[in-house]
C-alpha positions in Angstrom: -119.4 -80.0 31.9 -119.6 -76.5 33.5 -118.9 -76.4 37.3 -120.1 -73.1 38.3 -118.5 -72.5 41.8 -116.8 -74.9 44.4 -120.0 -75.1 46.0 -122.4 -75.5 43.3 -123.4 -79.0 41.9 -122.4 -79.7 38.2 -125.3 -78.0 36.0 -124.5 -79.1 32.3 -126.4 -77.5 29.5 -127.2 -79.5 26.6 -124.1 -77.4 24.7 -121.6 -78.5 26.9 -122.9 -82.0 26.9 -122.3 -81.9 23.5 -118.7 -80.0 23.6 -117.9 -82.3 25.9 -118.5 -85.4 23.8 -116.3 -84.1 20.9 -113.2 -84.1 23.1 -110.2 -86.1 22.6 -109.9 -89.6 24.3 -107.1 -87.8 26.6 -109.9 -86.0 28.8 -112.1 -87.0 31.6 -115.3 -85.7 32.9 -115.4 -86.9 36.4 -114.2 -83.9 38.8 -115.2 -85.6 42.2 -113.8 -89.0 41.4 -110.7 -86.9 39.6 -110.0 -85.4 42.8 -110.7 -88.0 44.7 -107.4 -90.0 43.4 -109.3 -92.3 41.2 -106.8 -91.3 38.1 -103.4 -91.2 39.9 -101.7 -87.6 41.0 -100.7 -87.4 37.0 -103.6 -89.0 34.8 -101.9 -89.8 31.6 -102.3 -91.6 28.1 -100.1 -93.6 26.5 -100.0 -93.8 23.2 -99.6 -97.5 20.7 -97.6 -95.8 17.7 -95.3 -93.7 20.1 -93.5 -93.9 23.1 -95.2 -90.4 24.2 -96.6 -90.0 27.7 -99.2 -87.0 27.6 -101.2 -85.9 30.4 -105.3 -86.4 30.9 -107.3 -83.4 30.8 -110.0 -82.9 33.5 -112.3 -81.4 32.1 -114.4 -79.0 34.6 -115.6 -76.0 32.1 -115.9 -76.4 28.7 -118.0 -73.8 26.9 -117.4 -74.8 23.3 -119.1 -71.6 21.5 -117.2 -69.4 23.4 -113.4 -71.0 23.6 -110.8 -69.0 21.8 -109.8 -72.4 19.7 -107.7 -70.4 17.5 -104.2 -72.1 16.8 -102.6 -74.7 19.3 -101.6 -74.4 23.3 -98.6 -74.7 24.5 -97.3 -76.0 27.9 -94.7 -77.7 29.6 -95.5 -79.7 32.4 -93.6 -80.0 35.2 -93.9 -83.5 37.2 -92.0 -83.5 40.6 -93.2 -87.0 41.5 -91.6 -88.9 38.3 -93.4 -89.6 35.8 -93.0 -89.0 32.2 -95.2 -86.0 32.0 -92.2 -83.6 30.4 -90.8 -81.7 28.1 -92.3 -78.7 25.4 -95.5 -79.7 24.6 -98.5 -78.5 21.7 -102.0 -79.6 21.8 -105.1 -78.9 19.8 -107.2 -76.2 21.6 -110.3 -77.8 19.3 -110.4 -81.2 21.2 -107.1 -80.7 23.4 -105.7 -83.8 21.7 -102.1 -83.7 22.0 -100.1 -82.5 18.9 -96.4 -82.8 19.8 -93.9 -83.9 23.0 -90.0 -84.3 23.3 -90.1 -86.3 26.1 -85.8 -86.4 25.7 -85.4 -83.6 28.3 -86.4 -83.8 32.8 -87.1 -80.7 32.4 -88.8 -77.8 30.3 -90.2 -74.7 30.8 -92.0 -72.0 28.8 -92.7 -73.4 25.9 -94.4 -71.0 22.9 -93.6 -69.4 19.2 -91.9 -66.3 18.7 -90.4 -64.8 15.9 -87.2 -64.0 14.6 -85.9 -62.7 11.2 -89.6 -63.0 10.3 -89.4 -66.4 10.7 -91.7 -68.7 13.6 -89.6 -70.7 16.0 -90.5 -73.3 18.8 -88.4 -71.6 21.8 -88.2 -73.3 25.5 -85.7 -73.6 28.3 -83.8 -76.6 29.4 -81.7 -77.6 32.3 -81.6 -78.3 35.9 -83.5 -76.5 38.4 -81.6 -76.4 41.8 -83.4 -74.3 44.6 -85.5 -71.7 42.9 -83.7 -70.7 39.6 -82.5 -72.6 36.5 -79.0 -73.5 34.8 -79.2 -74.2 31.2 -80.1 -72.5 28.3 -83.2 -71.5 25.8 -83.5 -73.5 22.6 -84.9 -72.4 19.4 -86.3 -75.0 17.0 -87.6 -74.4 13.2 -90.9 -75.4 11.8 -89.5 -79.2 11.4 -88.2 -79.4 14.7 -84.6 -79.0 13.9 -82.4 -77.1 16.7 -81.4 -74.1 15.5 -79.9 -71.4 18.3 -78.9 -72.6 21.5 -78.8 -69.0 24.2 -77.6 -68.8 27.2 -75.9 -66.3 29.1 -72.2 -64.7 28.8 -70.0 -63.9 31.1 -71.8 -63.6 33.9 -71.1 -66.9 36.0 -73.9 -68.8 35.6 -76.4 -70.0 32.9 -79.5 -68.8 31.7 -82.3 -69.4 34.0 -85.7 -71.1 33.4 -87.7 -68.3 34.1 -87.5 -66.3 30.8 -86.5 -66.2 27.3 -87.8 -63.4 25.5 -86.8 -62.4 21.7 -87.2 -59.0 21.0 -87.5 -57.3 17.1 -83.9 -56.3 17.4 -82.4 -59.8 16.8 -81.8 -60.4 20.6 -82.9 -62.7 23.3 -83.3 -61.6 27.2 -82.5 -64.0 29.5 -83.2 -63.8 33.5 -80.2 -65.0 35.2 -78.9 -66.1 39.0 -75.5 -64.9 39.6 -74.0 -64.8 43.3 -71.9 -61.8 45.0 -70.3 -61.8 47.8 -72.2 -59.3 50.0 -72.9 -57.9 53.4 -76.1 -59.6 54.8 -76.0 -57.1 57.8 -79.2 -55.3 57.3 -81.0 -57.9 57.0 -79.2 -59.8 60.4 -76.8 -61.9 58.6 -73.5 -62.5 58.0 -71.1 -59.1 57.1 -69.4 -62.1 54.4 -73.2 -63.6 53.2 -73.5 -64.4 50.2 -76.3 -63.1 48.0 -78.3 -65.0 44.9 -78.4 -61.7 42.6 -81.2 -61.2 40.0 -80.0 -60.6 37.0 -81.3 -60.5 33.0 -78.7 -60.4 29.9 -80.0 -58.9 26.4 -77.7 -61.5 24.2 -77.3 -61.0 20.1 -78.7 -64.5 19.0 -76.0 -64.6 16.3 -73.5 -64.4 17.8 -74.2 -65.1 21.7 -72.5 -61.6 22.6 -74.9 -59.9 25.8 -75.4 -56.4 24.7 -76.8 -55.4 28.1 -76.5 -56.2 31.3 -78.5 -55.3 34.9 -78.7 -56.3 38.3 -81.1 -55.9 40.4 -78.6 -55.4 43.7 -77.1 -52.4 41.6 -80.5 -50.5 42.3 -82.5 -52.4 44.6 -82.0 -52.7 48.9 -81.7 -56.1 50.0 -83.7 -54.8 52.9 -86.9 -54.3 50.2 -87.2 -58.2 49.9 -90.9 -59.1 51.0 -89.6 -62.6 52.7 -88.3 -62.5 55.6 -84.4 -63.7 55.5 -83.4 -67.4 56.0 -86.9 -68.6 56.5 -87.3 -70.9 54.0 -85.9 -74.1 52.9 -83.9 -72.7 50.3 -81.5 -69.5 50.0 -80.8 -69.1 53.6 -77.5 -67.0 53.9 -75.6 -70.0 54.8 -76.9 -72.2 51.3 -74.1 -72.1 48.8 -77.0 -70.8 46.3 -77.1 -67.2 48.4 -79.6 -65.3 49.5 -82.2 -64.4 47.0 -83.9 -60.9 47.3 -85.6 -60.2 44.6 -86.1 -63.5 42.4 -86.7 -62.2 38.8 -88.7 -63.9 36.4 -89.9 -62.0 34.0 -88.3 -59.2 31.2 -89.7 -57.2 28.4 -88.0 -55.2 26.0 -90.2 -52.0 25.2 -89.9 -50.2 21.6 -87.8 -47.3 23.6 -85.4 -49.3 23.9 -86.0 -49.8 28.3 -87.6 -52.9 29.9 -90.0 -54.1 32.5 -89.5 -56.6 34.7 -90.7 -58.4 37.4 -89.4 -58.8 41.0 -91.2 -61.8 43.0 -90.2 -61.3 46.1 -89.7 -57.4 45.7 -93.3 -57.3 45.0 -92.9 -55.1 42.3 -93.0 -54.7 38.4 -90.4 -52.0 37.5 -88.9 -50.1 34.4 -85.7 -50.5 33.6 -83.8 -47.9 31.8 -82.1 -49.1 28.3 -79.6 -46.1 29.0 -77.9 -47.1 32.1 -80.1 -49.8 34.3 -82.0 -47.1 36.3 -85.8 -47.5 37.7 -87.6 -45.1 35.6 -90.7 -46.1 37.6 -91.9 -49.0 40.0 -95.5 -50.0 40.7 -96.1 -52.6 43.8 -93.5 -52.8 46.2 -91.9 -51.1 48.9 -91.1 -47.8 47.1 -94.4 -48.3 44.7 -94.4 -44.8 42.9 -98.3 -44.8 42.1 -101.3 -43.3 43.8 -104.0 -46.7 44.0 -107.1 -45.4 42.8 -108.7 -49.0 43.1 -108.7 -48.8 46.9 -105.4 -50.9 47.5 -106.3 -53.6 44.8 -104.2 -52.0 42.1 -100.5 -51.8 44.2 -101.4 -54.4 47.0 -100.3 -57.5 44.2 -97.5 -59.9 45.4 -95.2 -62.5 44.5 -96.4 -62.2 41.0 -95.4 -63.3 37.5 -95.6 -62.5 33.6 -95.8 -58.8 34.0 -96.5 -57.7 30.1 -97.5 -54.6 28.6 -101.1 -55.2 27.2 -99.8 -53.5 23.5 -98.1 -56.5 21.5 -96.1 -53.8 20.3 -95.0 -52.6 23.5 -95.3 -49.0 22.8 -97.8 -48.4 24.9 -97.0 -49.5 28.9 -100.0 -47.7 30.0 -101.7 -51.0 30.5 -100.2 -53.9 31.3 -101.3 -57.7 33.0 -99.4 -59.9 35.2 -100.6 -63.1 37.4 -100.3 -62.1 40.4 -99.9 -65.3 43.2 -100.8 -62.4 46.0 -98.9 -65.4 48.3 -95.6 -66.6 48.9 -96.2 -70.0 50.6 -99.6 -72.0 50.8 -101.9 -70.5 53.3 -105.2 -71.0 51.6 -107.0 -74.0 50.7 -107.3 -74.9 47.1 -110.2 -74.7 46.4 -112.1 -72.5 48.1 -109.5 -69.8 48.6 -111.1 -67.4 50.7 -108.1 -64.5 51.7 -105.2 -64.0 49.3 -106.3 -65.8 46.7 -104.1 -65.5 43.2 -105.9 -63.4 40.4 -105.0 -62.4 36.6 -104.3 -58.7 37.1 -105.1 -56.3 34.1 -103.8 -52.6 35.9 -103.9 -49.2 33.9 -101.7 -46.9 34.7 -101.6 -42.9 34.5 -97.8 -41.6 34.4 -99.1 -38.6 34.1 -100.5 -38.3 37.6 -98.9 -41.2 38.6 -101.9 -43.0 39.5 -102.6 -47.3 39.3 -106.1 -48.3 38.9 -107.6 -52.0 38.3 -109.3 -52.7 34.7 -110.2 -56.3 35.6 -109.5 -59.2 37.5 -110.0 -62.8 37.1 -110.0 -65.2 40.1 -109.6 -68.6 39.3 -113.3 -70.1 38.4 -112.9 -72.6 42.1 -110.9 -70.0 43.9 -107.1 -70.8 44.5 -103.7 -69.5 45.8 -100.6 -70.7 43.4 -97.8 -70.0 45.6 -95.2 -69.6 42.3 -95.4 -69.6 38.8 -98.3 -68.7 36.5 -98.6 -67.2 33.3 -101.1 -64.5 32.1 -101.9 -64.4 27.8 -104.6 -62.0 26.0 -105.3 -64.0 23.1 -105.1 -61.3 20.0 -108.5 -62.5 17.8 -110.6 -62.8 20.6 -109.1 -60.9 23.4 -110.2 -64.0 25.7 -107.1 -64.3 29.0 -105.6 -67.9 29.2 -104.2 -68.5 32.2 -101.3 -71.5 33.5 -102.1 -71.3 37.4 -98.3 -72.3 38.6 -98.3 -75.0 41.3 -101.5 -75.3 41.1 -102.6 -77.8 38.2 -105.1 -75.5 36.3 -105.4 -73.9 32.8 -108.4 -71.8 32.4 -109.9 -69.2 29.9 -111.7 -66.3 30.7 -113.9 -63.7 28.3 -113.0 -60.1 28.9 -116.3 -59.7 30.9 -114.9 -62.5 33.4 -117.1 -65.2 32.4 -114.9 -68.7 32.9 -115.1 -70.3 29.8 -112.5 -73.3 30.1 -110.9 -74.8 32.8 -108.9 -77.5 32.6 -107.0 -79.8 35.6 -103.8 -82.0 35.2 -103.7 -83.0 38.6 -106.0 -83.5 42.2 -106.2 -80.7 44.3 -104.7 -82.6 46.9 -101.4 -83.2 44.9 -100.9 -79.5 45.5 -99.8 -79.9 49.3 -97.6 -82.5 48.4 -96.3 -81.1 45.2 -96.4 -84.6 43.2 -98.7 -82.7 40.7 -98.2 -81.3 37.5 -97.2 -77.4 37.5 -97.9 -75.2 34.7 -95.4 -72.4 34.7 -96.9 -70.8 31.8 -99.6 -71.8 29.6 -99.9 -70.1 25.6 -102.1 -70.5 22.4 -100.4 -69.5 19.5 -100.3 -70.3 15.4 -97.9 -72.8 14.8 -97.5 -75.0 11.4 -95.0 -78.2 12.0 -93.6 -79.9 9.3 -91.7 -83.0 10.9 -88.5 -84.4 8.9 -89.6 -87.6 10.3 -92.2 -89.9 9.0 -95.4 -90.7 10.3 -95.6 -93.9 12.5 -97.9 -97.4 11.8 -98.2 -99.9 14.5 -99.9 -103.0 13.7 -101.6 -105.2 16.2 -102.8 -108.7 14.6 -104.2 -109.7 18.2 -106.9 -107.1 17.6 -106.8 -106.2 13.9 -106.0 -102.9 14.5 -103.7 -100.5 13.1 -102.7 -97.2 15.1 -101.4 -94.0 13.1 -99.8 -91.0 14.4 -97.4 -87.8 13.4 -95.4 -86.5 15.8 -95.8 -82.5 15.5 -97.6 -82.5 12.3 -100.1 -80.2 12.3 -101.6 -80.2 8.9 -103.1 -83.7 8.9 -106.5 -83.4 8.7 -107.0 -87.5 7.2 -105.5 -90.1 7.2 -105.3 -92.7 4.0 -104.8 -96.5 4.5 -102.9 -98.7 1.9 -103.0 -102.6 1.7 -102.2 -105.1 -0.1 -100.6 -108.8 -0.2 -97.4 -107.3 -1.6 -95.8 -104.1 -1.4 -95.6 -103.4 -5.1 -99.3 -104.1 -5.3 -101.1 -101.4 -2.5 -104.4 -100.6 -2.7 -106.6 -98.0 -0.9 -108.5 -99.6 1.8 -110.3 -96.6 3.9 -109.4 -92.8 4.9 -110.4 -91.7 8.5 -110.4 -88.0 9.8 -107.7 -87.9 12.3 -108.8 -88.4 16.0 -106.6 -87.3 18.2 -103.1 -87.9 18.5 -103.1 -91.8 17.1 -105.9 -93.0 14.5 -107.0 -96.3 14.7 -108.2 -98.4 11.7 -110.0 -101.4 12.4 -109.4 -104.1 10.2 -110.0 -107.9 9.7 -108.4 -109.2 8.7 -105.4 -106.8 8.5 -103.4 -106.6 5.2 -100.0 -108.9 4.9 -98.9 -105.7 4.0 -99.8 -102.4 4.8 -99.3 -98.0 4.3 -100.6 -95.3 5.3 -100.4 -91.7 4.0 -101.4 -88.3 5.4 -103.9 -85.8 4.0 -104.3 -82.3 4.7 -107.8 -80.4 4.8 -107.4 -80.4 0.7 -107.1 -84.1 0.6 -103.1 -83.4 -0.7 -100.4 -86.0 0.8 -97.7 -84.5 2.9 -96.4 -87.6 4.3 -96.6 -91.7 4.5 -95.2 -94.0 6.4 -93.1 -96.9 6.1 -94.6 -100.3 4.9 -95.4 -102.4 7.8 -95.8 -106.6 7.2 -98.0 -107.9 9.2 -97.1 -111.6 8.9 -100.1 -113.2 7.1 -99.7 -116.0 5.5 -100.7 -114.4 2.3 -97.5 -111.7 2.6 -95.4 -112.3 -0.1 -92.1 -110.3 -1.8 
């Protein structure tokens, strides 16, 4: 279904009717009743051959020739209400079936692939989130899900934060980080003995967990720059044993000169960072915004923003470069139907030449919205389509280059937003991935129904699915194959097989995996 505007009534073309039909079981096509409450604040599915909780797509856009369906998405849900929608997650962007969940962490963030030593890992952030900023650390699993570099920070008081984890071409991580300093809160009206909640990133050698660079930001930033007004919230007042916290970093990119760019919430600003000694070699945004705004204030006037990334994967080029920009600190907006303020994917190109900013493109969300925090902001390489994770508010969209909407997904009401018992998507990615589990795939009889549920955990190369029976296990037979659908096949059998297999195929019809034998308990099982 295609919902053109908040305003508009649903117009579905016989395309999308059709797109919409070949969607996973975990999706729903029902945006008023959706948002009405009908499905919960947290529609999810459960699954019979796993203990997996995964969330329901609403589906409000789906324009299936168009979609980018290259590779998998990534996302980690974030569920302040309970619930068990958690942990680093990878669905199929060709149905949006889910693909893989460890559900063994509260909380994760920023789950995607990155490279290192030429090799693809599964990297994410885990820990405990108290006011604002994270504690823990960024892990880094191989292709069969094995843990194999735990980062955090070093010597610098605290952990790693959930923000960012970054792995550069030089064998490093960078890691955004929370330290406190004692500090003199006097320009701001506070305390001479206040305590300040420093932004901070660490460049750390994966190896051997040594940071190899350093930086804060109240080393070259005023305190008096911060964009929110001091002790007005609920958290970081000067008084909170957290500290107050000016500039709230949460994002870091290493460039190939060696410098990197970074992004300041609450400073307003994305700045470069000099690899040499921690200077701003330039700032755009902000209070002391270096650049002439040729776009008539659209270009500089961004706020509160996130995922500032040079548009060159190589990062040689910083000429262009995207961010999501909130463009609001707290809710003032209604979502939807966001009228002033309203968050936007930001595409700027700037001339450091003239030192001028100018606006490429920008992509409101397809209903209008504000996301007061978090948000994510990805150019898809083969297509150059923009998938966007829309923070607090429960959205994942894709756009064309020529701002046409082609997908936009929902994980929670509207009206969960207010509350904040929705999901949040921090960040949202689509990226090649191949997982080859060490574990093997699960079988679940059910003799009540004569059905048998089949399902991989992180497999990604199943394309079929073969099913063996027989009255003994030395005497298996093939029964039927089924193309996998979604997560967890289901044969339908009756009456089921005293004894029964199952074995994945991949597109070539080659076995790369079977599971256990299961007994059903018929009276014809025998040894």
């Amino acid at each position: 279904m295609v919902r053109t505007s908040f305003v508009a009534s649903c117009i579905a073309s016989l395309v999308a009717v059709q797109a919409q039909s070949q969607l996973s079981s975990n999706t729903i096509d029902d945006y008023d009743g959706f948002n009405a409450g009908k499905y919960g604040n947290n529609p999810s599915q459960s699954y019979v051959s796993s203990d997996l909780i995964s969330p329901m797509f609403q589906v409000n856009t789906w324009e299936d020739e168009l979609i980018d369906k290259s590779g998998f998405m990534f996302i980690s849900p974030k569920v302040n209400a309970g619930g068990r929608i958690r942990g680093p997650m990878i669905f199929s962007k060709k149905d949006l079936s889910l693909v893989y969940a460890n559900q063994t962490w509260e909380t994760a963030w920023n789950t995607r692939v990155q490279q290192y030593k030429g090799k693809p890992y599964l990297t994410f952030w885990v820990g405990t989130e108290p006011q604002g900023h994270g504690l823990g650390s960024c892990l880094m699993v191989d292709q069969s899900y094995n843990l194999a570099y735990n980062i955090t920070t070093s010597n610098i008081g605290t952990e790693a934060d959930n923000h960012e984890c970054q792995l550069t071409p030089d064998g490093t991580a960078l890691v955004t980080a929370y330290p406190t300093r004692d500090f003199d809160m006097r320009p701001l009206n506070g305390p001479e003995n206040g305590t300040l909640r420093d932004s901070a990133f660490q460049e750390i050698d994966i190896e051997t967990g040594r940071a190899v660079f350093t930086w804060y930001a109240s080393d070259h930033f005023n305190i008096s720059d911060c964009a929110v007004p001091y002790a007005s919230e609920d958290y970081g007042t000067g008084t909170d044993v957290y500290g107050w916290d000016f500039a709230h970093i949460n994002s870091v990119q290493k460039t190939a000169a060696g410098d990197y760019l970074v992004s300041l919430r609450r400073l307003k600003a994305v700045v470069l960072i000099s690899g040499v000694d921690g200077s701003v070699i330039w700032q755009v945004g902000g209070v002391n915004n270096m650049f002439k705004d040729l776009s008539c204030g659209k270009a500089t006037n961004f706020g509160f923003q996130h995922n500032a990334n040079p548009l060159d994967p190589e990062h040689r080029d910083l000429s262009h470069i995207t961010m999501f920009d909130n463009h609001a600190y707290a809710a003032t907006a209604s979502n939807p139907g966001c009228e002033s303020n309203c968050s936007r994917l930001l595409h700027l190109k700037l001339d450091f030449d003239r030192m001028t900013a100018r606006v490429v493109a920008a992509y409101p969300h397809p209903l209008s919205v504000q996301a007061a925090a978090m948000g994510g902001y990805q150019t898809l390489p083969g297509s150059g389509n923009i998938l966007a994770g829309w923070g607090m508010v429960p959205s994942i969209t894709e756009h064309r280059k020529d701002g046409r909407n082609v997908m936009d997904l929902q994980l929670s009401p509207f009206s969960s937003i207010a509350s904040r018992g929705g999901a949040w998507i921090y960040r949202a990615y689509q990226m090649d991935w191949v997982g080859k589990p060490t574990w093997d795939p699960a079988l679940v009889a059910d003799e009540a129904t004569n059905k048998a549920y089949v399902s991989w955990n992180g497999a990604t190369e199943v394309a079929s699915w073969q099913l063996f029976g027989g009255n003994s296990k030395d005497a298996l037979y093939s029964i039927e194959t089924l193309t996998r659908s979604g997560f967890e096949t289901v044969f339908e059998l009756e009456p089921l097989p005293a004894v029964m297999r199952v074995t994945a195929l991949d597109a070539d019809g080659k076995a790369i995996g079977q599971s256990n034998i299961v007994q059903t308990g018929g009276s014809c099982q025998s040894n």
